[in-house]
N, C-alpha and C positions, 0 to 999 in steps of 0.2 A: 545348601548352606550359603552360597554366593547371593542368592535373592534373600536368605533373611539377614546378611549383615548390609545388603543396600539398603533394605527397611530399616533398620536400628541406626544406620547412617543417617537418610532422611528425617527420619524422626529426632534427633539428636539435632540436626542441623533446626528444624523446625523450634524445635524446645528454647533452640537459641538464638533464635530472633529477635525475641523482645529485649532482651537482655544486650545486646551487642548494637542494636541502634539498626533502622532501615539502610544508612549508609557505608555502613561498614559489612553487612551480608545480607544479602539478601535473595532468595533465589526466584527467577522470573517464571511467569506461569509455564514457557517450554520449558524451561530444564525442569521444572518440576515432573511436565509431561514426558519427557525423553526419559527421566531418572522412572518413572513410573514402567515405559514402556521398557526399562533393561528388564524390569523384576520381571513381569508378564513375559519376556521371551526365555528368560530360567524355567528349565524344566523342572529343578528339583525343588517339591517343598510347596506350600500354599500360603499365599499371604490373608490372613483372617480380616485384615482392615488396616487401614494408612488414613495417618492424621494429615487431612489438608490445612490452611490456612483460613480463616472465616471468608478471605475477602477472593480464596481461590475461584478463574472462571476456568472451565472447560474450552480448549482451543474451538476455535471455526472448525477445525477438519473431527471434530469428536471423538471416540472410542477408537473407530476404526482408523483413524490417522488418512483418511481421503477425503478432498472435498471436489463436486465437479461443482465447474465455475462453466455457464454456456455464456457466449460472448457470438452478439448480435452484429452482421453490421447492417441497417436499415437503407436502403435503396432513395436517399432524397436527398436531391442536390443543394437543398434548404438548408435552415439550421433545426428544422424539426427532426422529431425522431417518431417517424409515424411512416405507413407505406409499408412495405414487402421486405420481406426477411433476405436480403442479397448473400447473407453467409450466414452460415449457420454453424459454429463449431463448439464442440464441447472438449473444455480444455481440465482435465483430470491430475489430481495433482496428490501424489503419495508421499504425505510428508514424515512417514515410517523411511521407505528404502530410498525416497530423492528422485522417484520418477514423476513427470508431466506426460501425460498423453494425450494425445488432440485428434479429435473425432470430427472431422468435417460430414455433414447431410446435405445431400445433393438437393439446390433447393427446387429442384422439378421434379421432384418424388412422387408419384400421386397415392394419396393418403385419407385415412379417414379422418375429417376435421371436427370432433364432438361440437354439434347443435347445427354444422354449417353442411352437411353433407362430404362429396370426397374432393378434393382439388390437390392443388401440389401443395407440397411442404412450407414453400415460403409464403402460402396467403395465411397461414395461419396466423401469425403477425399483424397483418393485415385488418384480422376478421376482431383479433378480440387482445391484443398485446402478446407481451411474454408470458401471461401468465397462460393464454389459450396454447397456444404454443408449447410449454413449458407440456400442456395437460396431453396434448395430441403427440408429444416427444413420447412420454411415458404410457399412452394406448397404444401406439402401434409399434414402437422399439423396446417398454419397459427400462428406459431410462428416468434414471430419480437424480434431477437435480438441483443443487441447495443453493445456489444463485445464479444470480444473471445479470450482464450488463449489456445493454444495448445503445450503439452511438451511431451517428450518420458518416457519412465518409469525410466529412470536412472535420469534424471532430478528430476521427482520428490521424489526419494529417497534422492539425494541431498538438495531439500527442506526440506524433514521430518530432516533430521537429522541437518539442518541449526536454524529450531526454537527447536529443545532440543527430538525432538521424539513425540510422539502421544501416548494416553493409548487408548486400544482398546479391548477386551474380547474375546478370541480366546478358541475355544474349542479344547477337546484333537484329534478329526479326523483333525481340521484344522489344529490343531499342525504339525500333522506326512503330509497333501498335502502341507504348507507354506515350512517346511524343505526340501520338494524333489524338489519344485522350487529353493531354496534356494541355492540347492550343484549345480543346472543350473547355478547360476549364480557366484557361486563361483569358478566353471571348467573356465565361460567363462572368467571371471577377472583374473587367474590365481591365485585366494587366496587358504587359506587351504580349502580343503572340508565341515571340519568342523567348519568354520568360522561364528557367531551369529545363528548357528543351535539354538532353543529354546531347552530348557530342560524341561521344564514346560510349563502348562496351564493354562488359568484363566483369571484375569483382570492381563494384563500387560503395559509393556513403550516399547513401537517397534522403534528398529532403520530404518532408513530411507530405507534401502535394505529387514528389517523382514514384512515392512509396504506393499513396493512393491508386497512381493511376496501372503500376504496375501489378496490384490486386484487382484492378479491373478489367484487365484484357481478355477479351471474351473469342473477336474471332479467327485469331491466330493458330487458334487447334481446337481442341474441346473444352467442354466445360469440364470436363473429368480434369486435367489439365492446369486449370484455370484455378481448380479446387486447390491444386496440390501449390500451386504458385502464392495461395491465400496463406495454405501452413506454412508457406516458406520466410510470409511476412509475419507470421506471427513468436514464429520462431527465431526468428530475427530480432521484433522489438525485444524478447524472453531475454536473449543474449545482449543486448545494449544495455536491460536496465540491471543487468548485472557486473555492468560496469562501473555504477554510480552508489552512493554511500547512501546510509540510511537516511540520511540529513536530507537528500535529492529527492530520494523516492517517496519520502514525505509528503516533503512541499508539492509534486507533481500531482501524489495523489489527494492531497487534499486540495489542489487549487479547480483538480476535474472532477473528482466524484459528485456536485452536486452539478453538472451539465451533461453526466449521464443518464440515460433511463434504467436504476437499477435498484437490485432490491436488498444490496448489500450493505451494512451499516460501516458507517468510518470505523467502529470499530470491530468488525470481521473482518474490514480492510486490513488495518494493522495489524490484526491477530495473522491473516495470512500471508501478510508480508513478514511479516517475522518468522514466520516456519522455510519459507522458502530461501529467507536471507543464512539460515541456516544451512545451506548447501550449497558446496563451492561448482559443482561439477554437475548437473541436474540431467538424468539419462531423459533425451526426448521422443517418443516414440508416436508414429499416426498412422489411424485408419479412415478408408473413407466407407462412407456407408450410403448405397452398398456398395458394396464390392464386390470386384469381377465375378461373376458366375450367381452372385444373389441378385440380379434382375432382370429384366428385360425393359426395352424400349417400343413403345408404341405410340401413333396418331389420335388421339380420342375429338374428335369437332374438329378436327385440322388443327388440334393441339400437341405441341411434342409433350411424350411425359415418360418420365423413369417407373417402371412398374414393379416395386420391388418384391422380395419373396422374402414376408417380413419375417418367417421361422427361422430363416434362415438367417437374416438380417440380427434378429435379434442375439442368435447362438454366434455371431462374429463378435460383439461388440463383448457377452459376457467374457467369451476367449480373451478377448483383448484387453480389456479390465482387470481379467483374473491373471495372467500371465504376468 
């Protein structure tokens, strides 16, 4: 009963569109989707058909209300976006129940690279873009993902420091490895040496360049390590730009999406920023892959490489998707 008076509700709302003026009601393609998605979770009763709008689109996240977004960051101290896949993460986003989940791949996986033979995960990038990548994600993991954006590391320092910086809880060893990437990248720019070196440790606000180098400290501990320190920046920018109004997030994204390498349209952009802007409190949850007990580590030519035990690899990530 409850799902067929939300259809006679809709429908009635619909009917009276034209008549009442766009400005005065008008309902946006999510609420249309949200109002769609109550009926479909009523059990009782079957909806035979519901009247859309001619000029209605279908969200970015589709039917199933999920879209995986994988988010590149490319290994080159340039302003190109070319070289080795330095992170790999797949950032999953349920915009039914409000969860994000972020799947970082270890990029010294070794894997099979369709057309290139086997190497590690992050030459895939390398060998033929995101989209080779993208193909070698879904042979050897059965990940199916619906975009992707890939930036260099200077790019995204320019992000951090474009929405206001990031807080983020750095300890005093990561202090003294963020600052000796740091004075790297201060020689390379030609700035003082001693330029946003940290003084302190703790919870801090990292600028866009203190955020970079603190996603790339490598040998402090492991790269396992290193991985979980990357979700911690990403997780980080997630919560700054939900600090900022739709008016921000805008202008941010549209003043970078065309200095990315990516396959998302401004307007999937905005479609998935408007689902997300929809939730105040976003539950966020990560795996790394693999995970403990799905691999092993071995020397191949005096190469290190992650060996993974992709059956298993794979049956983690569906858990983790499906959960």
């Amino acid at each position: 009963m409850y799902k067929r008076l939300l259809c006679l509700l809709l429908g009635l709302m619909l009917c009276c569109l034209p008549a009442l003026g766009e400005e005065e009601l008008e309902m946006t393609n999510d609420e249309i989707t949200r109002l769609l998605w109550e009926m479909y979770q009523t059990e009782n009763g079957d909806i035979d058909y519901t009247v859309l709008p001619d000029d209605y689109q279908t969200p970015i996240e589709g039917k199933s209300g999920v879209y995986n977004l994988l988010l590149l960051g490319i290994d080159n101290p340039g302003s190109a976006i070319t070289g080795r896949s330095d992170t790999m993460l797949l950032a999953s986003l349920n915009a039914r129940t409000g969860t994000l989940k972020l799947i970082s791949f270890m990029r010294d996986t070794y894997v099979a690279i369709p057309h290139h033979g086997h190497n590690k995960l992050n030459a895939a990038y390398a060998y033929g873009g995101a989209e080779l990548l993208l193909e070698t994600l879904e042979a050897s993991f059965g990940v199916q993902v619906d975009g992707y954006v890939a930036v260099n590391y200077q790019l995204m320092a320019d992000l951090v420091d474009a929405i206001g910086g990031v807080e983020l809880t750095v300890t005093k060893d990561e202090m003294k490895k963020l600052n000796g990437i740091l004075e790297y990248y201060n020689r390379q720019r030609e700035a003082d040496r001693s330029e946003q070196l940290l003084t302190e440790y703790g919870d801090l606000r990292l600028t866009g360049l203190q955020t970079m180098s603190y996603a790339r400290i490598r040998k402090l501990d492991s790269d396992f390590v290193r991985v979980e320190r990357q979700q911690r920046v990403v997780q980080a920018i997630y919560r700054q730009l939900g600090t900022l109004d739709l008016m921000q997030l805008t202008g941010v994204m549209t003043a970078y999406i065309g200095k990315v390498n990516t396959n998302v349209t401004l307007a999937q952009a905005a479609s998935l920023l408007s689902s997300v802007m929809g939730y105040s409190d976003v539950q966020v949850q990560t795996l790394r892959v693999p995970a403990d007990g799905a691999y092993r580590s071995d020397m191949l030519s005096d190469t290190y490489y992650i060996i993974p035990k992709l059956e298993r690899c794979r049956q983690d990530i569906a858990a983790f998707l499906g959960s």
